[in-house]
N, C-alpha and C positions, 0 to 999 in steps of 0.2 A: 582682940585687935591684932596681937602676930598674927595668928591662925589667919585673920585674911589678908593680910601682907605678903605671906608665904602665899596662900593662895592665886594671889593676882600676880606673882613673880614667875611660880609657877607656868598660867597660864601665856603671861609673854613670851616665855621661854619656848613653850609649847608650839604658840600661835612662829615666831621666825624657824624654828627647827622645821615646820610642816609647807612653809613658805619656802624655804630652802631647798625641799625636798620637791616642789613642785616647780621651782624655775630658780637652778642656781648661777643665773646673770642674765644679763641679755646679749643674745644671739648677736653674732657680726653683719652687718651691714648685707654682707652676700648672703642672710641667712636670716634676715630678718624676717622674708615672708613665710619663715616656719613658728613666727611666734606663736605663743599662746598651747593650753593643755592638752587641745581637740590633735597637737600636729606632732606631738611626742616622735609618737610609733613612726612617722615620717624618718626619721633618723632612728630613734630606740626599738628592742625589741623590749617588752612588757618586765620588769625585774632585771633587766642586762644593761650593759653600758651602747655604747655605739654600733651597730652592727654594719660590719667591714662589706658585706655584700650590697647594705642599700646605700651607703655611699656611692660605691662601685656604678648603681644601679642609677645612680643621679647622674655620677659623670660618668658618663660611658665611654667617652674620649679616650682618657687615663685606662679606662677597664682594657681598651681595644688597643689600647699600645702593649701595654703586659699581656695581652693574647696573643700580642704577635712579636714582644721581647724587642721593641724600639721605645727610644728615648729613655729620661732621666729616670723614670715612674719603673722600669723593667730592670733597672742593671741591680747588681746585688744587695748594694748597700741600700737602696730604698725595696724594692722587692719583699724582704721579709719582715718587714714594720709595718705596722696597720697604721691606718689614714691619720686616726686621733694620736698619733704617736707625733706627728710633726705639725697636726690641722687640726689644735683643739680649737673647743667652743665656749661661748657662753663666757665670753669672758667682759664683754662690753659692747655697743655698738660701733666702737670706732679702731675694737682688735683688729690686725693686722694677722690673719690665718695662712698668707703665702708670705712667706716672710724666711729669705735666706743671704749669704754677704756677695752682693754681685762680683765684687772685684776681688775675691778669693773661692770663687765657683771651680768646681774641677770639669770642666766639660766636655771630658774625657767621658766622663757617667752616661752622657744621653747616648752615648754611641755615635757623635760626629762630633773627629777631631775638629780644634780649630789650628789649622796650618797655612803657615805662609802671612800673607794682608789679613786672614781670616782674623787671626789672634793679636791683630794690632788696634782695630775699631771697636768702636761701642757698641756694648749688644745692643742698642737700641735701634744702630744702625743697619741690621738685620729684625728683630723682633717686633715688627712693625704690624698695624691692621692689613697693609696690602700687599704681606706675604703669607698673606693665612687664606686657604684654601676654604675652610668649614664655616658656616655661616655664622654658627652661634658662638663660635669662639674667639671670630671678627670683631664681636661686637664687646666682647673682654677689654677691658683697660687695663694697660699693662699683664698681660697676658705673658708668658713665655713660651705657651705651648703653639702648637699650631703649625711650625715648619717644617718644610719636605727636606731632602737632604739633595735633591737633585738639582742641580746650578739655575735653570731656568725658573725654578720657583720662586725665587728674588731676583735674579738678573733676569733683563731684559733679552730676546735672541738676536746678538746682530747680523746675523747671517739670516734672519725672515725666512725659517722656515727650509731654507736650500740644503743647508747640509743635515748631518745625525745630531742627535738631542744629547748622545753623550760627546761633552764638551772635553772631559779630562783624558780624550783619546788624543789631544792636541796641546790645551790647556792646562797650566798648573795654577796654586792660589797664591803665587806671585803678583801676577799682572796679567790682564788678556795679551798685551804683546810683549815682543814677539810667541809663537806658540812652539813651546821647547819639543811638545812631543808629535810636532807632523813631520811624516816623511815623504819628501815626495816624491820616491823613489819605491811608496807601496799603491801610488793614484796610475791610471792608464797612460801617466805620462812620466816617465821620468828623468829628472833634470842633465844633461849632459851637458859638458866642454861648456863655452859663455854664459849657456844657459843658469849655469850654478850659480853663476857672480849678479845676477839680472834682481833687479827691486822688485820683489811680489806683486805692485803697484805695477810696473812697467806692461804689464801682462792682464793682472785684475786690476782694473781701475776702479778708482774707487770714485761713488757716485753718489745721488742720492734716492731712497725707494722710501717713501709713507712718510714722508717726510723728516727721515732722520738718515745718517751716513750709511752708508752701504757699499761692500765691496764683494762681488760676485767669486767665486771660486770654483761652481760646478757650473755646467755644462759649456764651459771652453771651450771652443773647436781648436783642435790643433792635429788634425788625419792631414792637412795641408800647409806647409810652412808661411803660405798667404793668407792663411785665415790670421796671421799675426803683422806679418811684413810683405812689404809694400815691394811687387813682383819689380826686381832692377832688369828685366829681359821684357816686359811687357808681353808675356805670353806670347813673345817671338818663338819660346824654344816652347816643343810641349814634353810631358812629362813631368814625374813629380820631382820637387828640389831636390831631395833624399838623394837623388839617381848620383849627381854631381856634388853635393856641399854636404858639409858636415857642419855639427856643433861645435866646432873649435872655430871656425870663423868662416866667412861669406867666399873668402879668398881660398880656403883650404879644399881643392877639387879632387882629392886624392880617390874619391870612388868615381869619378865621371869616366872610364871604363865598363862600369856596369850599366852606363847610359844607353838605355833602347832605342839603339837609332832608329828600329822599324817604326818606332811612333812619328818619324818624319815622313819623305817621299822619297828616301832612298836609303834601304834596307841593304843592312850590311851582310857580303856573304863570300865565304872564300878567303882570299890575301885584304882584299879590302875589312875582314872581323879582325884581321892581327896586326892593322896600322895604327899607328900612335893619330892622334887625334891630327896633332898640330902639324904631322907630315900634308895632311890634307887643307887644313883651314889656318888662316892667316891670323898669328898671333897678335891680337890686343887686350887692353885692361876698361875696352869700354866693351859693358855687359849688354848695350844696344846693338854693337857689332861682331860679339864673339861670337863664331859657328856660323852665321848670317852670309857670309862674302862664297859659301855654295848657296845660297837658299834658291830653290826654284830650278836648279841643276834635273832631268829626270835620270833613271839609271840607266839608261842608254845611251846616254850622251858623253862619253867615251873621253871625246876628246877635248871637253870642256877642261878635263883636268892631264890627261895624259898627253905625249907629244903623239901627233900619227906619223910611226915610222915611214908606212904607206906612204905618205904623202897625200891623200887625198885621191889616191886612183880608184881604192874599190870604195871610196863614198865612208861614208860616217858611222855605219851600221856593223861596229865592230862586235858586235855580241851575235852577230847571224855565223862567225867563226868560232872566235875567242871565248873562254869562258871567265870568271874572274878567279879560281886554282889558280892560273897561270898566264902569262902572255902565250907560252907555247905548249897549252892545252889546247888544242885544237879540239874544237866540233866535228861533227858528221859535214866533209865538207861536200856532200850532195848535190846541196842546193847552191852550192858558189858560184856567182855567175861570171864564167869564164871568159866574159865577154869583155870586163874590165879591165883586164888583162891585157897585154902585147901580146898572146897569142890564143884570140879568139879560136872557139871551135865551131 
């Protein structure tokens, strides 16, 4: 009677030891479709424990960041520990196999700081299914993997595309405004005199494009001071603003010397290039009238502004003598007809 006591104790013993050895729990939930003896070798190699490569070989995701030394899976501290070392198995259907303390993470390790706003929200407010690029990793609940490090990959572009994709050339992870690091003294225009003091808006207005806000910033005209403001001469005067005005204000004409007068209908030459402006044209502060009071003058017409010493005897046609060097640069006087004179020949 012991003898089969022993026996049958024996074989229970036998029968969970050999049970144990052929499925020591059940697989987690992520891993369930490996049950059963036929799927071993799917994770085991034959006599060995877990083998680091055919994991690797499932997620390949994980494999391809350590190939290429980004994220949490490549930095030192996970790096040289095998999978089963943090992601054991078989420990029940409802084990929790990714399982670390969110809110004492160092995430320093993935290789992207969080700085500025970054390390104030909740990872969830990033680690989202519609910042994940790969499809199958999309479909991961609660997933952590999957994000780019590049700003547009979770922010939206509010510049659609117009400016460069690197944002932090402008941008810090403070706030989008203002943008600490534009200068806009490295773009084809840069700000001088009023201009510096001017609302970004005054210039880019801000509008709306695909139906969401938008404020343009590239291709600005600005080769023309009208393509901004609103001509107070009404393309009475020609030539471009620059000639006459500055960026310190409308009223500050301190280059109108460099003014091309030849782009009118009387081309400055002689004593008349070393006259003060206002010697010739009659000072006002309305920009309808200024320079205007010769307009339509030609340059022969002498005496529209000059007195005729002559008197009117040898006629109007002072430049058939005179040259504009001097009053008494006299021409080849050849062709002077002697005849308007008191003693005709």
């Amino acid at each position: 009677m012991i003898r089969k006591v022993k026996y049958c104790l024996i074989l229970v013993l036998c029968y969970f030891q050999s049970t144990a050895q052929l499925s020591p729990g059940k697989l987690a939930e992520s891993h369930s479709h490996l049950e059963g003896i036929t799927n071993c070798t799917q994770c085991h190699e034959l006599g060995k424990k877990v083998a680091e490569a055919k994991c690797l070989e499932c997620h390949s995701f994980i494999q391809s960041l350590v190939n290429t030394n980004r994220g949490y899976h490549a930095s030192s501290e996970v790096k040289s520990k095998e999978c089963i070392d943090c992601h054991s198995d078989h420990h029940g259907l409802n084990f929790e196999m990714v399982r670390f303390d969110v809110d004492n993470f160092d995430h320093e390790l993935t290789g992207y700081s969080l700085l500025g706003s970054h390390g104030r929200i909740e990872c969830r407010a990033c680690h989202v299914a519609d910042n994940i690029t790969q499809p199958d990793l999309k479909k991961r609940e609660d997933t952590f993997l999957g994000l780019q490090k590049d700003c547009l990959s979770c922010h939206s572009d509010f510049h659609q595309g117009t400016l460069s994709n690197d944002c932090l050339a402008c941008h810090d992870f403070e706030k989008f405004r203002p943008a600490p690091g534009f200068d806009h003294s490295l773009t084809e225009y840069p700000l001088k005199g009023q201009h510096e003091d001017v609302e970004c808006k005054k210039c880019h207005e801000e509008t709306s494009r695909n139906g969401v806000s938008f404020q343009l910033f590239s291709g600005t005209e600005f080769q023309d001071c009208k393509s901004c403001h609103i001509d107070p001469h009404r393309n009475q005067i020609p030539g471009n603003c620059a000639s006459c005005h500055s960026e310190s204000g409308f009223n500050a004409v301190g280059r109108i010397s460099s003014f091309n007068h030849g782009l009118t209908d009387f081309e400055l030459r002689g004593k008349h290039n070393e006259t003060r402006c206002m010697d010739c044209h009659e000072q006002t502060s309305d920009p309808l009238k200024v320079f205007q009071d010769k307009s339509g003058i030609s340059e022969d017409n002498c005496i529209a502004c000059h007195d005729d010493v002559h008197q009117g005897k040898f006629g109007v046609r002072c430049i058939e003598c005179h040259s504009e060097t001097s009053f008494f640069d006299l021409k080849d006087l050849y062709y002077f007809d002697h005849s308007l004179t008191d003693f005709p020949f």
